[in-house]
C-alpha positions in Angstrom: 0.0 0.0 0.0 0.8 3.7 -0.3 -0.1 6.5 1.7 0.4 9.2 -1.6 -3.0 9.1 -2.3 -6.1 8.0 -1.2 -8.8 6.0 -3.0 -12.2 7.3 -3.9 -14.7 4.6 -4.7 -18.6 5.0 -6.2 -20.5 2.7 -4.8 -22.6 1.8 -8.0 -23.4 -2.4 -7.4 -27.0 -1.8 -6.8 -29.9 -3.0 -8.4 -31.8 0.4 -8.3 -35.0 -1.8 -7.6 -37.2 1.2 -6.6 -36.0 3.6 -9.3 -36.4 1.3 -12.1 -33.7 1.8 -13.8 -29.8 2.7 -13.5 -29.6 5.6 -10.9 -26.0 5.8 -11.5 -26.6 7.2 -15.2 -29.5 9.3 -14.4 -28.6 13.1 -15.7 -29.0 15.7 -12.7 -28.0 18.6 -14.5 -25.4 18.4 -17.6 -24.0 15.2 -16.3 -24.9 12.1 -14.7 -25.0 11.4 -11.5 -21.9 9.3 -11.5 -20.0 11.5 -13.5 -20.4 14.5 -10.6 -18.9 12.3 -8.2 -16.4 11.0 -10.0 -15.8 14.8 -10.6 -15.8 16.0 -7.0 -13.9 13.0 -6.2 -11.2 13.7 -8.5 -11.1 17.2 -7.6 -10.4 16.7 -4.2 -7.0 14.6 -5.4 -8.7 10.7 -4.9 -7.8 8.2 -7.5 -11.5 6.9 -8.6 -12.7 3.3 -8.5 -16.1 2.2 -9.2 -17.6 -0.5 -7.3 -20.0 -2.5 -9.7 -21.5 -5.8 -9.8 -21.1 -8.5 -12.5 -24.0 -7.5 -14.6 -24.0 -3.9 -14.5 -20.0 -3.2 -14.8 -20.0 -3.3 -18.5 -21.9 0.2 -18.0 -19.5 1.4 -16.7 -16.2 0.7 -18.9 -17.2 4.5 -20.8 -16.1 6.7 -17.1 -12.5 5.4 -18.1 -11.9 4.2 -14.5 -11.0 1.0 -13.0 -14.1 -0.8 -12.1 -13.9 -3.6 -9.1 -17.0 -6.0 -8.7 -18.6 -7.6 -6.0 -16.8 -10.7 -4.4 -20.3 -11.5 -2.7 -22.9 -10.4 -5.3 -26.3 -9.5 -4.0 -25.2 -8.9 -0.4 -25.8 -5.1 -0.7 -23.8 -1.8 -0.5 -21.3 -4.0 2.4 -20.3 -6.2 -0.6 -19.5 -2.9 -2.8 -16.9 -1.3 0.1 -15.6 -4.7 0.7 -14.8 -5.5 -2.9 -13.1 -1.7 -3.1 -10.8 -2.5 0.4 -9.8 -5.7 -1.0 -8.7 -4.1 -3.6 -7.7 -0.6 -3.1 -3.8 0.1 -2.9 -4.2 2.9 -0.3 -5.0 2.7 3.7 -8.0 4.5 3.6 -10.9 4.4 1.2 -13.5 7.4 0.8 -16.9 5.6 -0.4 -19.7 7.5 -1.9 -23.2 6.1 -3.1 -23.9 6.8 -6.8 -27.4 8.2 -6.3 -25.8 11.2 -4.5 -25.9 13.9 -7.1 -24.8 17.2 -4.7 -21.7 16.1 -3.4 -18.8 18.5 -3.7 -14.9 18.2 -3.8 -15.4 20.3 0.0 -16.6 17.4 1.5 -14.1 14.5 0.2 -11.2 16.9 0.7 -12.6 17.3 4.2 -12.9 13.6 4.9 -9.3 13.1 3.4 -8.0 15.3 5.7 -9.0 13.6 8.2 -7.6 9.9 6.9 -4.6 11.3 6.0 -4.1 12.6 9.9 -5.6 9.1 11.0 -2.7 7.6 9.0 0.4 9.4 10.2 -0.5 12.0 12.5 -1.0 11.6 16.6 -4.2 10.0 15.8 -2.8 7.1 13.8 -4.2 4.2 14.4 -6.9 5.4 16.7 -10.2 4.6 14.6 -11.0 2.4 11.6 -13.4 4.6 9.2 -14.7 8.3 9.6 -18.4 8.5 9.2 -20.8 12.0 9.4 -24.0 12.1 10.5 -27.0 14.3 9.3 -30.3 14.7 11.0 -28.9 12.3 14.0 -28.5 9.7 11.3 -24.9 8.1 10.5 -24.4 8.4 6.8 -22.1 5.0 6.4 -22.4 5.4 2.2 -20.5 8.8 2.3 -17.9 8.2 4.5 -14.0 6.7 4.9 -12.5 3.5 5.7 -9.7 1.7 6.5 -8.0 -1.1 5.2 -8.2 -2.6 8.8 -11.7 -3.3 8.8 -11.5 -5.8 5.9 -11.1 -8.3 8.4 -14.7 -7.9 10.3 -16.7 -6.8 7.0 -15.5 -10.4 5.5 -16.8 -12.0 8.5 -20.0 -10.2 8.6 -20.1 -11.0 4.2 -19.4 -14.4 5.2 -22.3 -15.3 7.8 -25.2 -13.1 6.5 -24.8 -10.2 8.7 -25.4 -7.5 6.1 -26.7 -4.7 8.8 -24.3 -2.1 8.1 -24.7 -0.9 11.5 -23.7 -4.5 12.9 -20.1 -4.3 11.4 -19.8 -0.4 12.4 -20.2 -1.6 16.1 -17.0 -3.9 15.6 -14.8 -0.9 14.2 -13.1 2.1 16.1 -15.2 4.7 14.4 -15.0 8.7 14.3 -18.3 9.8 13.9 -18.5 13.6 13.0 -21.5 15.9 14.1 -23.9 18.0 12.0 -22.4 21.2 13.4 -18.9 20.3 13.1 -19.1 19.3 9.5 -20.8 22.5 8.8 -18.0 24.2 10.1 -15.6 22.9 8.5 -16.9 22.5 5.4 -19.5 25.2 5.2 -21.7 22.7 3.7 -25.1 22.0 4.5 -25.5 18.1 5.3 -29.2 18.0 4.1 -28.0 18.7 0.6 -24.8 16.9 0.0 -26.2 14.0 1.6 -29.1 14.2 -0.3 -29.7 10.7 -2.1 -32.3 9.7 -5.0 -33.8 5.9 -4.5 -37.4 6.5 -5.9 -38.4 8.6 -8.9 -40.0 11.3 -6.7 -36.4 12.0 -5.5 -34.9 11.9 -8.8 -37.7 14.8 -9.5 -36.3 16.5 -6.4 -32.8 16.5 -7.6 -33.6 17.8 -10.8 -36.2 20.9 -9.0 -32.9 21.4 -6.6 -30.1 21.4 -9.5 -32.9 23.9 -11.6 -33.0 25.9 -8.2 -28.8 26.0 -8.0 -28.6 27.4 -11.3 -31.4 29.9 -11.1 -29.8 31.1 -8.2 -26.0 31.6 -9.8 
């Protein structure tokens, strides 16, 4: 492994069930969905991987990234960050779902920070993933991991323990408040965390990205 850069990974192995088709490749704006983070991603200095499954990678090969697919298919968005820290050639991951459309390079660059004092600063080795909350909720599909978690997320992969919250209570986590990320970052959590399962929420994202651009 090396500590140079970290690895940004879509989390795009999902079956978008309730949407009814791709959410990945749904355009908010003048790109897709995937493409923005990707985007922020790469802005903020992570080497992008996209985390697919075996019969939805071949999407995919046009985003010119590597693509890594799920060693336990069907198993849900665990499966995607395990097949990404199996395979990731830095210490610390930085995992984003594909349906979130409004995240910005801020926020990744925020998060990276953070992992990259986890790794070598007087934190090291204190805590095994960095995960924000918004509303009082943890947001475990925007968030960073460590490679030393690989360990308990195969063992919850390999019994049927797929509750994401389950294998969070076997890691040293940072969790990082509402306020504090708003400091930081200046964001506002409601928005960047903002995800689109349904079609009603892909009509939101489009009113929202309408709304952005009136107001520039």
């Amino acid at each position: 492994m090396t500590d140079a850069k970290l690895t940004g990974v879509v989390l795009a192995g999902g079956e978008s069930r309730r949407m009814g088709q791709n959410k990945a490749l749904l355009a908010v704006g003048g790109e897709k969905a995937i493409e923005a983070i990707i985007g922020a991603m790469s802005e903020a200095g992570l080497d992008v991987t996209v985390a697919a499954n075996g019969q939805n990678a071949s999407a995919y090969h046009m985003l010119g990234r590597e693509i890594v697919c799920d060693r336990y298919p069907g198993q849900g968005p665990l499966s995607g960050i395990h097949a990404a820290l199996h395979a990731a050639r830095t210490p610390w991951i930085i995992v984003a779902a594909c349906d979130m459309p409004f995240v910005t390079p801020g926020l990744f660059r925020f998060l990276k920070k953070i992992a990259e004092d986890a790794e070598t600063g007087p934190a090291a080795g204190g805590f095994q993933a960095v995960i924000p909350m918004e509303g009082g909720r943890v947001q475990p599909l925007l968030a960073a991991y460590h490679a030393s978690a690989l360990p308990a997320l195969e063992d919850s992969l390999a019994t049927g323990r797929l509750r994401m919250t389950e294998w969070l209570e076997r890691l040293r986590v940072r969790y990082i408040p509402e306020d504090v990320l708003a400091k930081e970052t200046g964001l506002e959590a409601g928005h960047v965390f903002f995800n689109m399962n349904r079609p009603e929420d892909y009509r939101a994202a489009l009113a929202k990205r309408r709304e952005e651009e009136a107001g520039r």
